[in-house]
Structures are given as C-alpha cells and as structure tokens.
PDB file of N, H, CA, C and O in Angstrom:
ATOM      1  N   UNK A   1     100.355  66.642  99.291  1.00  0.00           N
ATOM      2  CA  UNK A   1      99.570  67.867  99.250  1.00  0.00           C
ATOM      3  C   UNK A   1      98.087  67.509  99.319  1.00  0.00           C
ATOM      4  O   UNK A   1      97.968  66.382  98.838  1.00  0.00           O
ATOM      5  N   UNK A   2      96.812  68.030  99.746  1.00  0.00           N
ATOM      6  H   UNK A   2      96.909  68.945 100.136  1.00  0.00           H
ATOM      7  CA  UNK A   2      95.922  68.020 100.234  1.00  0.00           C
ATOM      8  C   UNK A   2      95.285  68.570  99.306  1.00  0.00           C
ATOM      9  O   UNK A   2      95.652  69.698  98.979  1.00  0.00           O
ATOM     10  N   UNK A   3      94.082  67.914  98.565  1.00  0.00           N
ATOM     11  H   UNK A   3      93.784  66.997  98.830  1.00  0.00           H
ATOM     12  CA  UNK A   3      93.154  68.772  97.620  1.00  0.00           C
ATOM     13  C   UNK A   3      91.587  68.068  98.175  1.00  0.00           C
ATOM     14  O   UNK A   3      91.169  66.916  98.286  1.00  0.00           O
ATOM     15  N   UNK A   4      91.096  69.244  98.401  1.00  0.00           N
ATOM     16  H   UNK A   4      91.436  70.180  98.310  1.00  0.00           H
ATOM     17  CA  UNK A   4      89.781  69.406  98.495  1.00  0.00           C
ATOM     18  C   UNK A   4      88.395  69.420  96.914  1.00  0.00           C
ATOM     19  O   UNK A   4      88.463  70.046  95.856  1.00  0.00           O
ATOM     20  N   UNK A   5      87.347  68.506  97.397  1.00  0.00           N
ATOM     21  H   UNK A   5      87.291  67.998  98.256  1.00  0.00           H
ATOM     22  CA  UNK A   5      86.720  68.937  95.968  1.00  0.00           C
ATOM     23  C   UNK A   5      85.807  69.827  96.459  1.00  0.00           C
ATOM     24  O   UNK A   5      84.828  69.475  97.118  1.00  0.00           O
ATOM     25  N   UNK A   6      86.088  71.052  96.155  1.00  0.00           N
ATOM     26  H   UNK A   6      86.883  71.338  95.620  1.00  0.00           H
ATOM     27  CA  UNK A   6      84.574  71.819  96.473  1.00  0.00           C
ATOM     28  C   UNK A   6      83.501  71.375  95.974  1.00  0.00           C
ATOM     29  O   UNK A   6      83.534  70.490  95.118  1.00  0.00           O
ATOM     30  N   UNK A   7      82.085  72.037  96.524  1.00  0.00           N
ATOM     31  H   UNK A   7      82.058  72.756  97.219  1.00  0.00           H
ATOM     32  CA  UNK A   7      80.600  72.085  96.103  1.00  0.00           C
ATOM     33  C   UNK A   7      80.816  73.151  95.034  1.00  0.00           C
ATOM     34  O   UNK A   7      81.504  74.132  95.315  1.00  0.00           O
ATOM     35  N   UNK A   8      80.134  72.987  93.523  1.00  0.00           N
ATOM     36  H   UNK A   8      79.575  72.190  93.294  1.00  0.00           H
ATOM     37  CA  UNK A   8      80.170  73.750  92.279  1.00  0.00           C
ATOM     38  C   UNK A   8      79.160  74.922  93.139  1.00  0.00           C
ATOM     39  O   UNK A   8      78.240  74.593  93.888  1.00  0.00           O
ATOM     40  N   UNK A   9      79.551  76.279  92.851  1.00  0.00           N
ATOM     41  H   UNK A   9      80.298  76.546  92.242  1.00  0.00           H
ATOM     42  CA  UNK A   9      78.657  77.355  92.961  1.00  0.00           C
ATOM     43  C   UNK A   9      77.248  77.238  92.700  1.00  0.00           C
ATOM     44  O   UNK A   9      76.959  77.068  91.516  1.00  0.00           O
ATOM     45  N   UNK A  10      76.104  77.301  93.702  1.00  0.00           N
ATOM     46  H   UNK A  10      76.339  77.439  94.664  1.00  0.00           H
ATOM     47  CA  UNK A  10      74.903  77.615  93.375  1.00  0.00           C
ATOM     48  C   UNK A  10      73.997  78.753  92.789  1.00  0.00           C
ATOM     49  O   UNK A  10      72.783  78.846  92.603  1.00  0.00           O
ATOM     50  N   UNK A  11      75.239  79.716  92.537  1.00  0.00           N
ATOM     51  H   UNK A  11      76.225  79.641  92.688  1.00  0.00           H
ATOM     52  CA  UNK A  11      74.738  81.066  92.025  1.00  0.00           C
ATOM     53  C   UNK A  11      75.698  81.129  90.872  1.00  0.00           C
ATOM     54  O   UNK A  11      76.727  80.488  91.086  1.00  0.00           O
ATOM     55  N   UNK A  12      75.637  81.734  89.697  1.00  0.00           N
ATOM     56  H   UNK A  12      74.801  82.255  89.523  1.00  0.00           H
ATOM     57  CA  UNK A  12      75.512  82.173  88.142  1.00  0.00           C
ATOM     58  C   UNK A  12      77.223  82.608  88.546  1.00  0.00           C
ATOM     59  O   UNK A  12      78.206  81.922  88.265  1.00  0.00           O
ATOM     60  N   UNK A  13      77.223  84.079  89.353  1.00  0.00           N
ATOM     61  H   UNK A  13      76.424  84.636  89.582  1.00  0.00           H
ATOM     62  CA  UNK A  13      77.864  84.903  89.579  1.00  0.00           C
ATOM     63  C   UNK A  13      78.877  84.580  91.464  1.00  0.00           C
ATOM     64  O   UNK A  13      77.985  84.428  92.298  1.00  0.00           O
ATOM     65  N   UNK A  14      80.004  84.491  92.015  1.00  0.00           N
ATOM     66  H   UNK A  14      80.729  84.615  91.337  1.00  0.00           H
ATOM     67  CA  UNK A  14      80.400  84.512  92.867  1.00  0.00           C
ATOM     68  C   UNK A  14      80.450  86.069  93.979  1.00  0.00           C
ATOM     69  O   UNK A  14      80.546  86.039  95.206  1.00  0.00           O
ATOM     70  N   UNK A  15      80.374  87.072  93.288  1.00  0.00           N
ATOM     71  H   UNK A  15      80.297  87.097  92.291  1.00  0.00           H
ATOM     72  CA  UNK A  15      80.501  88.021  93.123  1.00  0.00           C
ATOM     73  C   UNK A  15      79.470  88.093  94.943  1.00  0.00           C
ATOM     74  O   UNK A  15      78.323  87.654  95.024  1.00  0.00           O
ATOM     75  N   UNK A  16      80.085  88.606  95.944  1.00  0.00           N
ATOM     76  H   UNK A  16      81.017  88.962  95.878  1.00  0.00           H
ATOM     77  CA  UNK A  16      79.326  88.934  97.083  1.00  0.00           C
ATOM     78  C   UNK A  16      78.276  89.747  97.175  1.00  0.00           C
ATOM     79  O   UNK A  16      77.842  89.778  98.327  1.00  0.00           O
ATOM     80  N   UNK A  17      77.541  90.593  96.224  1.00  0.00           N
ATOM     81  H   UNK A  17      77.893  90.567  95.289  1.00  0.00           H
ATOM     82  CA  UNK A  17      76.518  90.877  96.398  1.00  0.00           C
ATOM     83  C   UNK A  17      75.702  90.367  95.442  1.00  0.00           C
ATOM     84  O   UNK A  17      74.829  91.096  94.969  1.00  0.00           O
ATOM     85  N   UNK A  18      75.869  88.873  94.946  1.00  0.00           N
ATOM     86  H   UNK A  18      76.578  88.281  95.330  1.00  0.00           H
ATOM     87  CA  UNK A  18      75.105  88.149  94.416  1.00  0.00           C
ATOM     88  C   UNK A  18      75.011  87.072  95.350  1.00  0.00           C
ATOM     89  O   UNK A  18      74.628  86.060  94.764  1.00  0.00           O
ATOM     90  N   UNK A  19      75.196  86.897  96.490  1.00  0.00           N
ATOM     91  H   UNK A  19      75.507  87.719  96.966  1.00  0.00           H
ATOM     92  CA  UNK A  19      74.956  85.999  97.207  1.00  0.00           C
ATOM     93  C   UNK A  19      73.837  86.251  98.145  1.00  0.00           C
ATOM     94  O   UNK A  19      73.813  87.365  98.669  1.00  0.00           O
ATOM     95  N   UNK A  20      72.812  85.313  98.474  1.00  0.00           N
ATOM     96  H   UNK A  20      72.832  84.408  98.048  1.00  0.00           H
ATOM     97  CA  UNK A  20      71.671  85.550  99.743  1.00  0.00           C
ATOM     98  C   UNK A  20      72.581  84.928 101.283  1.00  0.00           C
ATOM     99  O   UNK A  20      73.674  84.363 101.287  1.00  0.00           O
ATOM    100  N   UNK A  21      71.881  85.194 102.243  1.00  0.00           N
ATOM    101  H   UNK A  21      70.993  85.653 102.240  1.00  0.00           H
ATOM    102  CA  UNK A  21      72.035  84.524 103.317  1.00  0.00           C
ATOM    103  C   UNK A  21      72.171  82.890 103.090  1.00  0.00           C
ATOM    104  O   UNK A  21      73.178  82.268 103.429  1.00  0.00           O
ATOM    105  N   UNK A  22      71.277  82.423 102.609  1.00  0.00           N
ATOM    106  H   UNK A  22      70.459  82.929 102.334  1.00  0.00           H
ATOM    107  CA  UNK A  22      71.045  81.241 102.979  1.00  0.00           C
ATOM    108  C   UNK A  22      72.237  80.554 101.865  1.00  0.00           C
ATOM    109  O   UNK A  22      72.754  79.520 102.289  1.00  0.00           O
ATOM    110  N   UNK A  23      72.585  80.907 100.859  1.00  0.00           N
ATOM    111  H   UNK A  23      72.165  81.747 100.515  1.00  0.00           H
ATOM    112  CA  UNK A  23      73.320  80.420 100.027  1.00  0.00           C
ATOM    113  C   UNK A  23      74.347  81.148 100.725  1.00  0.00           C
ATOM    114  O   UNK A  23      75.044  80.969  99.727  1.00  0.00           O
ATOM    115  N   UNK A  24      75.079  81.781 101.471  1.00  0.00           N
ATOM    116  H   UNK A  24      74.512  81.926 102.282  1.00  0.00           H
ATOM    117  CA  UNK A  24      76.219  81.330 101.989  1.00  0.00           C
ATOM    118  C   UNK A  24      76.245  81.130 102.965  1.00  0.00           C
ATOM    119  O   UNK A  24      77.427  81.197 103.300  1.00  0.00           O
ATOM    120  N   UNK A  25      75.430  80.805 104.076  1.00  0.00           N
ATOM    121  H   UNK A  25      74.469  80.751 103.804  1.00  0.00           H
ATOM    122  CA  UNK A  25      75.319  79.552 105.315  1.00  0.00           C
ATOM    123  C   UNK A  25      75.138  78.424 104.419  1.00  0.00           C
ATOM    124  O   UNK A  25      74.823  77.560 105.237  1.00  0.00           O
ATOM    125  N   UNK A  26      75.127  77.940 103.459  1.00  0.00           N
ATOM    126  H   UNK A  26      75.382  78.642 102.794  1.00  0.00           H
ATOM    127  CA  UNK A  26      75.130  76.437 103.031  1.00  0.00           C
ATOM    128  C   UNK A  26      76.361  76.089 102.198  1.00  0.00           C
ATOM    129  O   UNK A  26      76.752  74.954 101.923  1.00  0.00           O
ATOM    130  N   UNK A  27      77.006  77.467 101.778  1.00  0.00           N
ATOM    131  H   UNK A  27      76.688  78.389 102.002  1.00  0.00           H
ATOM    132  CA  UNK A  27      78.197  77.052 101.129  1.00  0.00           C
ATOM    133  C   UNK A  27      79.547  77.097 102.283  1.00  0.00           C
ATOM    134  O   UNK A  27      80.711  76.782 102.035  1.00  0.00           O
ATOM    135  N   UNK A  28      78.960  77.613 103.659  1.00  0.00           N
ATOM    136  H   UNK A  28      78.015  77.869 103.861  1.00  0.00           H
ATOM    137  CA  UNK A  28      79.867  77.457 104.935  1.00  0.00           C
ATOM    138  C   UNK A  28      79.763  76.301 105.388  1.00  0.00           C
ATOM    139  O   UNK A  28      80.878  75.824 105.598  1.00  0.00           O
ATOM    140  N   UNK A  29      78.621  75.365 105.733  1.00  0.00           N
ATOM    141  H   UNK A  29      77.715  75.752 105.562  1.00  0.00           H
ATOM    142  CA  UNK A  29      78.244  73.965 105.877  1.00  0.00           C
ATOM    143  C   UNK A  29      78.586  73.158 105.096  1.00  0.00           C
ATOM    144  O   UNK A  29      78.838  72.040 105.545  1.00  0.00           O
ATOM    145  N   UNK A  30      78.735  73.403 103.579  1.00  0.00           N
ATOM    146  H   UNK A  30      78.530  74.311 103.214  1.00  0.00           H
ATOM    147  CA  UNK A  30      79.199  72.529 102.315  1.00  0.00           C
ATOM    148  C   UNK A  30      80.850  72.244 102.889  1.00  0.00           C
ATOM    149  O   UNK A  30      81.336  71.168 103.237  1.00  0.00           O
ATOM    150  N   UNK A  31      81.494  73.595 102.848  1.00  0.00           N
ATOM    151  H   UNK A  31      81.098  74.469 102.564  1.00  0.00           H
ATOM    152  CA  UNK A  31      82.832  73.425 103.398  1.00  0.00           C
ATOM    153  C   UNK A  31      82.882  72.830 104.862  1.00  0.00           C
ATOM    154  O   UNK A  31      83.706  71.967 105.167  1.00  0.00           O
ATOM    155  N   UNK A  32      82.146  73.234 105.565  1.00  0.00           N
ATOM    156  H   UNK A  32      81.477  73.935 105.316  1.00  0.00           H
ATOM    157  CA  UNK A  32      82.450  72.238 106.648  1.00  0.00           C
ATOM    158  C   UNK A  32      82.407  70.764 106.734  1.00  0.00           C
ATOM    159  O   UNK A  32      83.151  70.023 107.377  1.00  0.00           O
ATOM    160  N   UNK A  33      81.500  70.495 106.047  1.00  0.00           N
ATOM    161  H   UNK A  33      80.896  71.096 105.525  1.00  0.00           H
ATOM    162  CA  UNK A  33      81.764  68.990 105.347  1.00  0.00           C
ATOM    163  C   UNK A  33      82.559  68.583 104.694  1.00  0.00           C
ATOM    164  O   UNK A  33      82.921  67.408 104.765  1.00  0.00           O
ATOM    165  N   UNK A  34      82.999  69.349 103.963  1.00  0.00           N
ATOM    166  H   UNK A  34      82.705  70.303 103.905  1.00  0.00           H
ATOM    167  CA  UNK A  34      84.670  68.813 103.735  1.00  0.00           C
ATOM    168  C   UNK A  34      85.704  68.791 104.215  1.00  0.00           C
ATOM    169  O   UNK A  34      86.669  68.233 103.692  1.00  0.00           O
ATOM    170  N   UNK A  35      85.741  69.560 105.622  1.00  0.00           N
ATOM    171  H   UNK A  35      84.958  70.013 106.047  1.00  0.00           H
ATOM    172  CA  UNK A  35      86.825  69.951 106.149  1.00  0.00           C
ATOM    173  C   UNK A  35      86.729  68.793 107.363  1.00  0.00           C
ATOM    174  O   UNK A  35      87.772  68.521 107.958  1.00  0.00           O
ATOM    175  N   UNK A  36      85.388  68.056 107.761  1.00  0.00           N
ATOM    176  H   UNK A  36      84.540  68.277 107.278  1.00  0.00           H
ATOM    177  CA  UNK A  36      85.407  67.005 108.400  1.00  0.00           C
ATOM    178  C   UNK A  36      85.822  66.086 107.730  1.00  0.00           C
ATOM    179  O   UNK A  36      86.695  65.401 108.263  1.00  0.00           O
ATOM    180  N   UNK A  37      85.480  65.798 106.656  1.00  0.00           N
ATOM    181  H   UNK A  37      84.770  66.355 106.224  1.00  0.00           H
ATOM    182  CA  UNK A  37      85.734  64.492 106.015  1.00  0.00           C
ATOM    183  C   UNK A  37      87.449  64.455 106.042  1.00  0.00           C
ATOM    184  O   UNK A  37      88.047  63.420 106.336  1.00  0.00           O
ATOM    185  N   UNK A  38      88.155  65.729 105.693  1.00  0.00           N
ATOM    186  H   UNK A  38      87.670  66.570 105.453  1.00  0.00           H
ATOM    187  CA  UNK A  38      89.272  65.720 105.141  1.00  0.00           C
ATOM    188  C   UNK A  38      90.368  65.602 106.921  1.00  0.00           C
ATOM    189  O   UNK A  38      91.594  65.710 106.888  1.00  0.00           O
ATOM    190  N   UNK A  39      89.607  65.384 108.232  1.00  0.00           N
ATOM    191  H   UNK A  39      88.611  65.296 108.259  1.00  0.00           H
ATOM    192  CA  UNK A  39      89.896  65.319 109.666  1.00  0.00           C
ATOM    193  C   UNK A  39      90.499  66.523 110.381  1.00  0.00           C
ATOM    194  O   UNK A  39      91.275  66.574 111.336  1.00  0.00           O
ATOM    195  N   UNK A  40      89.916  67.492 109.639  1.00  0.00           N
ATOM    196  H   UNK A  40      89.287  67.450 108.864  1.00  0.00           H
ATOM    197  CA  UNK A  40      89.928  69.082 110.197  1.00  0.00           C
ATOM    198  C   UNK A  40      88.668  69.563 110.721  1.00  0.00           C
ATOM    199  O   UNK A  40      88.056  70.498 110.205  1.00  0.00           O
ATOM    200  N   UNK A  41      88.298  68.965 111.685  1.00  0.00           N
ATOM    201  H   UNK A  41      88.794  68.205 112.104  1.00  0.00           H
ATOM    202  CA  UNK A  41      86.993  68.861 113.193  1.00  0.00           C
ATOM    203  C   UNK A  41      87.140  70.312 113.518  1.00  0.00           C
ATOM    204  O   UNK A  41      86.174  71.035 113.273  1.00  0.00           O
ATOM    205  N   UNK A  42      88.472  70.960 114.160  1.00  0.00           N
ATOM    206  H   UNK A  42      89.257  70.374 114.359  1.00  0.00           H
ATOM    207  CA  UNK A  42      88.826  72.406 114.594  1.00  0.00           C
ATOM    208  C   UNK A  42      87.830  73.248 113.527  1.00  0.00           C
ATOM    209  O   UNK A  42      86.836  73.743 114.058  1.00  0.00           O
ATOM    210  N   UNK A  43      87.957  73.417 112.387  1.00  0.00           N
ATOM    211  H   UNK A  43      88.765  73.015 111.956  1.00  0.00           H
ATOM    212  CA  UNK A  43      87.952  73.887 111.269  1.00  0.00           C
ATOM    213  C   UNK A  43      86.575  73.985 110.628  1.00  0.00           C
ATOM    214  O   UNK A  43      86.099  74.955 110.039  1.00  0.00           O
ATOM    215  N   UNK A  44      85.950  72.631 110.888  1.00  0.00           N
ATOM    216  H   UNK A  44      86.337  71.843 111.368  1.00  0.00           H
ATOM    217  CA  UNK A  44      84.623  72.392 110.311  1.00  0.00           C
ATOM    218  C   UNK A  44      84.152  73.280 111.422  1.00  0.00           C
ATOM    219  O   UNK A  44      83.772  74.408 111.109  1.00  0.00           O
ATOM    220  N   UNK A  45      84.128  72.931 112.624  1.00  0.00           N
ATOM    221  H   UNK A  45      84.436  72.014 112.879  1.00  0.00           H
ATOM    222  CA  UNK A  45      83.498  73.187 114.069  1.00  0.00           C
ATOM    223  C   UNK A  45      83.123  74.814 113.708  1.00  0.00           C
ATOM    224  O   UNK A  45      81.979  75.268 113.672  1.00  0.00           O
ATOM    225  N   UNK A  46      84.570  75.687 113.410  1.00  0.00           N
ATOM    226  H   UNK A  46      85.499  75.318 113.439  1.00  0.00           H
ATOM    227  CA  UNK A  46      84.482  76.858 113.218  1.00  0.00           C
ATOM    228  C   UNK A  46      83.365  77.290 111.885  1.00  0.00           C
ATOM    229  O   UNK A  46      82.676  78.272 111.605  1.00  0.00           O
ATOM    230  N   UNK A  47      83.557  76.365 111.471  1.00  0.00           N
ATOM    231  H   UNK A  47      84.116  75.567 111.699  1.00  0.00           H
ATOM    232  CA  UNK A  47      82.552  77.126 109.462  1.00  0.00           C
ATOM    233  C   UNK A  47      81.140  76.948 110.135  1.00  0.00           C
ATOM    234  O   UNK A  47      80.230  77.776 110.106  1.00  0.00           O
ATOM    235  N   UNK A  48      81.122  75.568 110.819  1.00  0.00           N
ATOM    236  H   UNK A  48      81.862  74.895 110.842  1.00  0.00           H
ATOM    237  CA  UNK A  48      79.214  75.426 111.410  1.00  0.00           C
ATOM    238  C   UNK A  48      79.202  76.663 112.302  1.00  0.00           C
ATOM    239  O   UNK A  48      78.570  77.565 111.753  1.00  0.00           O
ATOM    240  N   UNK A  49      79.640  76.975 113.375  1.00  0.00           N
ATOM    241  H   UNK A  49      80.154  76.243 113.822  1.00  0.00           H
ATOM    242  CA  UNK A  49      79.337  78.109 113.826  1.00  0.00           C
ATOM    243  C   UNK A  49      79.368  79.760 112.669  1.00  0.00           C
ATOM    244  O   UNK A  49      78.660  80.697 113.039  1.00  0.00           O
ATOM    245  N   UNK A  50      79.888  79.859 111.868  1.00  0.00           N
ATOM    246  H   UNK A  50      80.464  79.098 111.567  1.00  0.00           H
ATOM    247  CA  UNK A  50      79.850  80.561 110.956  1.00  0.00           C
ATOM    248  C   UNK A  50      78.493  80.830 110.394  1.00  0.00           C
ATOM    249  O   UNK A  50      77.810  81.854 110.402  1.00  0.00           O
ATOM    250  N   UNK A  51      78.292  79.691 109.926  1.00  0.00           N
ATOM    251  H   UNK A  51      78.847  78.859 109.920  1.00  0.00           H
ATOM    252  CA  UNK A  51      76.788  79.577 108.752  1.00  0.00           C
ATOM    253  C   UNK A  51      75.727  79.490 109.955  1.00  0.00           C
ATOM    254  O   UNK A  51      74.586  79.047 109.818  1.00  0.00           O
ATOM    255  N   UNK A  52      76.121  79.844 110.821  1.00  0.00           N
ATOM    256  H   UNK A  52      77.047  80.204 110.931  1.00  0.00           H
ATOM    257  CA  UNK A  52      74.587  79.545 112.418  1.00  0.00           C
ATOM    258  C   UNK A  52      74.576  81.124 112.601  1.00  0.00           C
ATOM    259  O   UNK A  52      73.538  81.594 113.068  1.00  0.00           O
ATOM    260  N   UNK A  53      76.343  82.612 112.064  1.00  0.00           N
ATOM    261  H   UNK A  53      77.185  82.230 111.685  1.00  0.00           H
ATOM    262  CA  UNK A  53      76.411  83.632 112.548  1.00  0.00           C
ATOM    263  C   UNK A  53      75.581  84.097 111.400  1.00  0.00           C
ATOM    264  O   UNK A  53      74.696  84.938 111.558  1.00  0.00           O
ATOM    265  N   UNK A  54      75.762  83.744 110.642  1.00  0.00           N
ATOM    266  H   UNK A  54      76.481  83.061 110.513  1.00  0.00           H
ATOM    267  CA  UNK A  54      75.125  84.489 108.977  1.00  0.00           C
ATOM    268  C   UNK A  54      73.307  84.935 109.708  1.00  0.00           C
ATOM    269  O   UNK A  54      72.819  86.038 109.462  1.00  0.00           O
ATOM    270  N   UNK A  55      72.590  83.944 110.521  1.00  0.00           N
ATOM    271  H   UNK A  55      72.986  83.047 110.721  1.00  0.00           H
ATOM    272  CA  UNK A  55      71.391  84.378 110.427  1.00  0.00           C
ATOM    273  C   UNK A  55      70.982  84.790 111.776  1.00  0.00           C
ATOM    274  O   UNK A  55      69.797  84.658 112.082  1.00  0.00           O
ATOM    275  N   UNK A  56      72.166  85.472 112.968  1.00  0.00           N
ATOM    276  H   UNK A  56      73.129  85.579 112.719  1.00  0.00           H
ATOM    277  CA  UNK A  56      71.705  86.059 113.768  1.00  0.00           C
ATOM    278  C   UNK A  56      71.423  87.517 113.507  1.00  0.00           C
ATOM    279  O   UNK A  56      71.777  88.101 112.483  1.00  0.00           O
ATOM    280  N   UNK A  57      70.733  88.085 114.548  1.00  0.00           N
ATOM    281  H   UNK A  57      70.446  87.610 115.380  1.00  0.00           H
ATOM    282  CA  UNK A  57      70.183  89.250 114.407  1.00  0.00           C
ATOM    283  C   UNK A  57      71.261  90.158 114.972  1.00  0.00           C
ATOM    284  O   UNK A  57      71.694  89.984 116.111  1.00  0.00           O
ATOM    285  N   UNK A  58      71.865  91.511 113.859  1.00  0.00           N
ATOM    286  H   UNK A  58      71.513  91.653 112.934  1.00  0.00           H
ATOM    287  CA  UNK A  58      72.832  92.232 114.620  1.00  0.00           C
ATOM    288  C   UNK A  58      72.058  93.163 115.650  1.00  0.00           C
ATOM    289  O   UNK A  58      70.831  93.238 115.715  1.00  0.00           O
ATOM    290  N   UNK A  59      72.890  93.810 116.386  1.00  0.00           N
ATOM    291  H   UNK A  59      73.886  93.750 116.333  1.00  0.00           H
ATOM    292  CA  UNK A  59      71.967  94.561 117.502  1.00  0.00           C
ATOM    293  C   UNK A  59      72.064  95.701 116.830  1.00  0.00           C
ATOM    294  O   UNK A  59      72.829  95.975 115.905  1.00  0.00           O
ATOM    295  N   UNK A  60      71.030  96.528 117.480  1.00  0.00           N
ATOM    296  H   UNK A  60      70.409  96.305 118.231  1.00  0.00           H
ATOM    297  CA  UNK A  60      70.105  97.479 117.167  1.00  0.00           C
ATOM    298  C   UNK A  60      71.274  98.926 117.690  1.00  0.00           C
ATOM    299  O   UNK A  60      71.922  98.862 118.736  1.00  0.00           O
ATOM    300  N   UNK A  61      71.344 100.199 116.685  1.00  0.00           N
ATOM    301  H   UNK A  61      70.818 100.251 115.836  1.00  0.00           H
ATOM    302  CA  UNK A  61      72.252 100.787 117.758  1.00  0.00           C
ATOM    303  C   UNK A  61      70.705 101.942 117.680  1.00  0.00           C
ATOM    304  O   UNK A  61      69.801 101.871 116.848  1.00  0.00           O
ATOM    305  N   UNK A  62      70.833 102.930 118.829  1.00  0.00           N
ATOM    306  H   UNK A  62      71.568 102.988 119.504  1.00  0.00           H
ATOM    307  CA  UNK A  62      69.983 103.535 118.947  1.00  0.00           C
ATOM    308  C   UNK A  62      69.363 104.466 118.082  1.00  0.00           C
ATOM    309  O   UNK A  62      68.210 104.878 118.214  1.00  0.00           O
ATOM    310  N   UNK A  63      70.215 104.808 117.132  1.00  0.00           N
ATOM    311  H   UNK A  63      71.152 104.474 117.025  1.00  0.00           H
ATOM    312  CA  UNK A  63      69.897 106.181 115.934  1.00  0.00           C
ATOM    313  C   UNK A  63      68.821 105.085 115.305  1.00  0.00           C
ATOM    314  O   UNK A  63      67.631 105.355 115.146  1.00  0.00           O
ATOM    315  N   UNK A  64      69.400 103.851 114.984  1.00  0.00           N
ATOM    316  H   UNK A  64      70.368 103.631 115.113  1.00  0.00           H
ATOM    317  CA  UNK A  64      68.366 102.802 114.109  1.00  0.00           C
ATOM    318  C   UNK A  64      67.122 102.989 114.363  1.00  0.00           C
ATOM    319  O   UNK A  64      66.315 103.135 113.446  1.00  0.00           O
ATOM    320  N   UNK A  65      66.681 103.022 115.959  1.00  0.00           N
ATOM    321  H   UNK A  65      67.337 102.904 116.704  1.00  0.00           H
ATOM    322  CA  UNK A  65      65.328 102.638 116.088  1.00  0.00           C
ATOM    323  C   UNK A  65      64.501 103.467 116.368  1.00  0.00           C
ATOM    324  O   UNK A  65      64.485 104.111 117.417  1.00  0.00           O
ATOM    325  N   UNK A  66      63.660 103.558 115.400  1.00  0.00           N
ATOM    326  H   UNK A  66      63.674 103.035 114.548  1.00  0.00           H
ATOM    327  CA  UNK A  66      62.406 104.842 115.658  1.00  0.00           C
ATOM    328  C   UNK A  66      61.451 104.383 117.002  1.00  0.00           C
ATOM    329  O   UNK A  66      61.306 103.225 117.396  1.00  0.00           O
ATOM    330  N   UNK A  67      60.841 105.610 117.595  1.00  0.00           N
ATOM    331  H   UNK A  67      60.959 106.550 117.275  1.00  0.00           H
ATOM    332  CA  UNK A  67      60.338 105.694 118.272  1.00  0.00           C
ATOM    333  C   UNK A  67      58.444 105.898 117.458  1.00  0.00           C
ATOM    334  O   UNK A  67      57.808 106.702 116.776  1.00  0.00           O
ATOM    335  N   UNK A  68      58.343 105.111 117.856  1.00  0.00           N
ATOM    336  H   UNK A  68      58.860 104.458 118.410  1.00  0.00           H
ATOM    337  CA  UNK A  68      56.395 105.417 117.527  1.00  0.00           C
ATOM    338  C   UNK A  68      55.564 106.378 118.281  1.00  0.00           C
ATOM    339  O   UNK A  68      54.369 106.505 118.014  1.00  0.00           O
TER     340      UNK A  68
END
C-alpha cells in the first residue's frame, strides 16, 4: 500500500474559504511534488497545471463589464 507524507497545512483552518490563491497553488505544487517523487509524472503534470489555473484570469461575461 502506498502512503504519501503530506505538507502540514499552512493555514489555522482547512476550511475553503479560509484559503488564498496562492496558498492553494502551493499546496497543488506541494502535492505535485509528491506525486513525482512517489513516480506519478501523469499526476504531478496534472496538479502543476492546476496551481498555474488557480491564477488565470476568468473571462469577462458581458453583464460584468461596465461601460464608462
């Protein structure tokens, strides 16, 4: 059986709206580092692209954007 050691939580609370951006693109990268080490490349590959989606910009739908 396969055990992973996670990275200990950087926040108090797990709770998803106690989390920022950047603390969970680094706890997606944390796991991807383990998931390389552990020779799950597929897997890591997917979490780095993950923690790269956390800080794109969603698109704009039109009601959103005021006109000046």
């Amino acid at each position: 059986m396969l055990s992973l050691s996670l990275p200990a939580s950087p926040v108090l609370s797990d709770s998803p709206a106690n989390l920022s951006a950047l603390v969970l693109a680094d706890r997606f990268l944390s796991l991807a580092e383990a998931a390389d080490r552990a020779g799950y490349t597929a897997s890591a590959s997917s979490l780095v692209h993950l923690a790269h989606s956390v800080f794109d910009e969603q698109p704009r739908h039109p009601a959103d954007v005021r006109s000046h």
